[in-house]
C-alpha positions, 0 to 999 in steps of 0.5 A: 467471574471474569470473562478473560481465560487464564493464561496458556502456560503450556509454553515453557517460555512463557511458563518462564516468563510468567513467573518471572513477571509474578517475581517482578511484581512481587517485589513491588516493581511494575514492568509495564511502565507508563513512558520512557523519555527517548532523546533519539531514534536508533538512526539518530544517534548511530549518526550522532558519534565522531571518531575520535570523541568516545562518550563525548554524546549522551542519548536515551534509546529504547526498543525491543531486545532483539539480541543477547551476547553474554559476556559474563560481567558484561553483555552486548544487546541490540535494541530495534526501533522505528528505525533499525537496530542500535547496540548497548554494552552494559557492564555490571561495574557500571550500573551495580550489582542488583541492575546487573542481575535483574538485566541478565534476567531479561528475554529476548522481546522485552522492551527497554529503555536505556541511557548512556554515551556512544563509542566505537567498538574494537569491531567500529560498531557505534555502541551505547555504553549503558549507565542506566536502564528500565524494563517498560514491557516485558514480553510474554511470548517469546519471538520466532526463532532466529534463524527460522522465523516466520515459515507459515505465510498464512502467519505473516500475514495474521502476525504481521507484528511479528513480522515486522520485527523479525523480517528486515526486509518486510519491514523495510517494504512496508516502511518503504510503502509510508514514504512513496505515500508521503511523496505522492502528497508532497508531489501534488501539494506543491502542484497546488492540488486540494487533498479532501475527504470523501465518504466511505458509505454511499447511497449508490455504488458509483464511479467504477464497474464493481461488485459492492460491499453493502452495510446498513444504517440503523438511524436512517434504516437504510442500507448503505454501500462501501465505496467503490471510488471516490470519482462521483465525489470529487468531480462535483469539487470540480463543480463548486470551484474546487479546480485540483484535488485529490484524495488518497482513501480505503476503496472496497471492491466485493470481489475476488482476492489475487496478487494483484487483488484485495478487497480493501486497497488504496487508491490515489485519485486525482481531477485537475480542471481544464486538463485532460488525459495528455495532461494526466500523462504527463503529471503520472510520468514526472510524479513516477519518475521523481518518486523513483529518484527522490525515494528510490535513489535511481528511475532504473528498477528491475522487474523481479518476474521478467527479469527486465530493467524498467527505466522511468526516465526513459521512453514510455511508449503510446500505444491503441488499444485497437493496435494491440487487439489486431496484432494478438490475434493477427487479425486486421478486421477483428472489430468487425468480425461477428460475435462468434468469430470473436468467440472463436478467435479468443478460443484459438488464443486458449481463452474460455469464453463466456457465450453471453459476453457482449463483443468489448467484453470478448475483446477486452478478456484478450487485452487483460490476459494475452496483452497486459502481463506482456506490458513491462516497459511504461506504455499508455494504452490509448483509445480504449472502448467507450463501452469501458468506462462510461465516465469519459469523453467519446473520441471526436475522431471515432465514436466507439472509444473514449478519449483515456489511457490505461498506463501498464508497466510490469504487466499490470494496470498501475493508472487509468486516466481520463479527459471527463465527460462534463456534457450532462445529457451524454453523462446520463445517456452513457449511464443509462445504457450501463445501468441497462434500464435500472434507474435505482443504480445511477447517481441522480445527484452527480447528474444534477451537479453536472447540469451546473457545469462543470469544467473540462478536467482530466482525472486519474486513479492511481493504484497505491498498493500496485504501485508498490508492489512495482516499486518494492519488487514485491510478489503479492499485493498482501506483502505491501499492505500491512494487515491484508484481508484474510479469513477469520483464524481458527 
C-alpha cells in the first residue's frame, strides 16, 4: 500500500484538472517534460524588438500562464518568469488545428514553453507571435483569484510561492533584497575584503548577549548551540593574518519574533584590521550610500511610518549616547542618580521596569523605547556603555563607555560597530564580569587566539533583513525574508 494519500478532489478545478491530466497522459503525452531550452528571459527579448522590423528576432520564452484572452481562433496569453511577464499571440492558423485545441485546453498556472518572433501590437505591446509551443507542468491547483489574491497574511507567508506569483510588489521586494545583497558583496570585494565561512554549530554561544538555540551532536554525544554571530570566528581570521573579512550568514537568536525580529535572520559582519569604529563609519556611509545610488537609482528614500524624506548622501548626525539619555529625561546628573531614581525617572517616561535590572539596563530600556524609534535621519549613536557589549575598547577618555557606535536610521538599529578589544587580559576580565562567574560560558579558545596577537581592527554588524526593510519601505521583517519562521500549519 502506498504511504501517499489520494488526491483532494473536492475542488472542482482541480477535479477538472486532474481529469485533464488523466486525458493527456491517456493519449501518450506526459505533461511534465524534462527541459525546455529558452534563449531569453522575458526582459531580454522585450528589449530585443526594433520599430519597424516585425519577426525579424526569434526567442524561445517559457513561463507560467498568467493570463487568458480568448479570441476565437486566436488568443493573447502572458507568461511570468524571473523577470516580468511577456505576452505570446497564438493563432490556430499557425500552429494547426490539433495544437490549437489542446492550447485552449490549458489553465491558468500551467507552465509552458514557446518559440516564435517578436512584433508590436496595434496597442505597441512588444508580443511573440507563437510558431510553436510545449505543456512542460501542468498546474494542478488553480492560482488565487485575480482581483483577490492572497487576503490571509498567515498565507503569504505559508505560501510564498503563491505570493510571488500573484503579488507584483512582493515579488519585486524579495527580488529587490537578492541585488542589495549582491551589491554589499561586490562593495567590499573591491575593498580587498576576504568572504569566509564560519560554522552555524558552536561549542559556546558567543559574540552577542543571546538566548541561544541548542542541538545535539549524535557522533560526538554532545550538544551544540546555533550560532548567535559570526564575531568570535572572524576576529581569530584577524589573528592568523587574514586582515579584511567578512561574511554574509544564517544567525539565530531563541527569542521573540516582531517586525523587527526573526529567529532566523541574516547578518553582514565585516572586521578590517588597523582600523576602528571612525573607520567603520565611513565604510557603512559609502557603502549605504552607493547601494542606494547603484540599486535604488536615488540616496533619497521616504520612510513609509513617519513619512520623512531620509537622504543618504546628506548629513549623518554624531550624537552620545550620554547626550541622548539627559535630554529624554531632562535630567543633567541621571548617571549619577541611584537605582531607584533611576526607576522612578523611567516610570515617569511610561516604562515598566524590572526592580532587578542593573542601572545600564534601566538606562538602556529608555534609549531602546523613547530614543531609538524617534532616530529617522542616519545618526551614529557614540559612547555607548561599556556594560553593552564587553567585546570593545574601554573609551581612554572615560572608562564607563567603550569606543562604538550604533547607526540608527528609520527608528531602528541598522549597524552596530566597534574599535575591538585585542588586550587578552581586559578581553578575559570583561568576559568574566559578563558571564558573572560561569566559566563554562566563555570561549577559552578565542582568548588564547588573542593571547597570539591580534591586530587593532574595527568590526561592524550589519543587519541584512532591517536593512531592507529600510530600503524596501517594507512594514515587517517577514515581508523581506522569503520563508519567515512560522508555527507549523494545521
Amino acid at each position: 500500500m502506498s504511504d501517499i494519500p489520494p488526491p483532494d478532489i473536492s475542488h472542482d478545478q482541480h477535479a477538472v484538472r486532474r481529469q485533464k491530466l488523466a486525458e493527456m497522459r491517456a493519449a501518450g503525452f506526459d505533461p511534465f517534460r524534462a527541459s525546455f531550452a529558452t534563449t531569453h528571459f522575458s526582459g531580454e527579448a522585450l528589449k530585443l524588438h526594433v520599430d519597424g522590423q516585425d519577426n525579424a528576432v526569434s526567442v524561445a520564452v517559457a513561463g507560467r500562464l498568467v493570463t487568458i484572452r480568448d479570441m476565437g481562433k486566436s488568443q493573447f496569453v502572458k507568461l511570468l518568469d524571473q523577470q516580468g511577464q511577456i505576452q505570446l499571440y497564438v493563432k490556430k492558423d499557425v500552429i494547426g488545428d490539433e495544437a490549437y485545441a489542446a492550447f485552449k485546453k490549458l489553465d491558468l498556472g500551467d507552465i509552458l514553453g514557446a518559440n516564435g518572433t517578436l512584433f508590436k501590437t496595434k496597442t505597441g505591446e512588444v508580443t511573440v507571435r507563437v510558431e510553436s509551443y510545449t505543456l512542460v507542468a501542468k498546474a494542478l491547483r488553480p492560482l488565487p483569484e485575480k482581483w483577490h489574491g492572497l487576503s490571509d497574511a498567515e498565507q503569504v507567508y505559508r505560501q510564498r510561492y503563491l505570493d510571488l506569483i500573484v503579488n507584483a510588489e512582493s515579488r519585486a521586494r524579495l527580488l529587490l533584497r537578492s541585488r542589495i545583497v549582491s551589491h554589499v558583496r561586490r562593495f567590499l570585494e573591491e575593498r580587498q575584503f576576504i568572504e569566509v565561512e564560519t560554522p552555524v554549530l558552536e561549542s559556546t554561544a558567543g559574540g552577542a548577549a543571546a538566548r541561544p538555540f541548542v542541538t545535539h551532536h549524535n557522533a560526538l554525544n554532545v550538544d551544540f548551540f546555533l550560532r548567535i554571530a559570526t564575531e568570535l570566528r572572524l576576529k581569530r581570521l584577524l589573528v592568523g593574518g587574514f586582515d579584511r573579512v567578512f561574511e554574509i550568514g544564517r544567525i539565530f537568536r531563541n527569542e521573540g519574533v516582531s517586525r523587527k525580529h526573526n529567529p532566523e535572520f541574516t547578518m553582514l559582519e565585516v572586521y578590517q584590521a588597523y582600523s576602528d569604529h571612525r573607520g567603520m563609519m565611513t565604510l557603512i556611509k559609502d557603502l549605504l550610500t552607493t547601494l542606494c545610488r547603484d540599486v535604488l537609482g536615488t540616496t533619497k528614500i521616504k520612510h513609509a511610518a513617519s513619512g520623512q524624506e531620509i537622504d543618504f548622501a546628506g548629513e549623518w548626525r554624531e550624537v552620545k549616547y550620554q547626550d541622548l539619555i539627559r535630554t529624554e529625561t531632562g535630567d543633567p546628573e541621571w548617571f549619577s542618580r541611584s537605582k531607584a531614581e533611576k526607576i522612578a525617572g523611567a516610570e515617569k517616561l511610561g516604562l515598566a521596569v524590572n526592580p532587578a535590572w542593573e542601572h545600564f539596563e534601566i538606562t538602556n530600556e529608555i534609549f531602546s523605547k523613547k530614543i531609538e524609534p524617534t532616530l529617522i535621519q542616519p545618526t551614529f549613536v557614540l559612547k555607548l556603555p561599556k556594560e553593552l557589549c564587553p567585546l570593545a575598547k574601554i573609551s581612554l577618555d572615560d572608562p564607563t563607555t567603550i569606543d562604538v557606535f550604533e547607526l540608527i536610521i528609520g527608528g531602528m538599529e541598522v549597524a552596530p560597530a566597534y574599535s575591538e578589544q585585542n588586550d587578552p587580559d581586559v578581553q578575559r576580565a570583561m568576559f568574566e564580569a559578563q558571564a558573572g562567574g560561569e566559566k563554562q560560558n566563555i570561549d577559552h579558545d578565542f582568548l588564547l587566539a588573542l593571547e597570539h596577537g591580534m591586530p587593532p581592527a574595527g568590526g561592524m554588524g550589519v543587519g541584512i533583513d532591517r536593512l531592507c526593510i529600510l530600503l524596501t519601505g517594507a512594514e515587517s521583517i517577514r515581508d523581506v525574508i522569503l520563508f519567515p519562521q512560522l508555527r507549523p500549519g494545521a
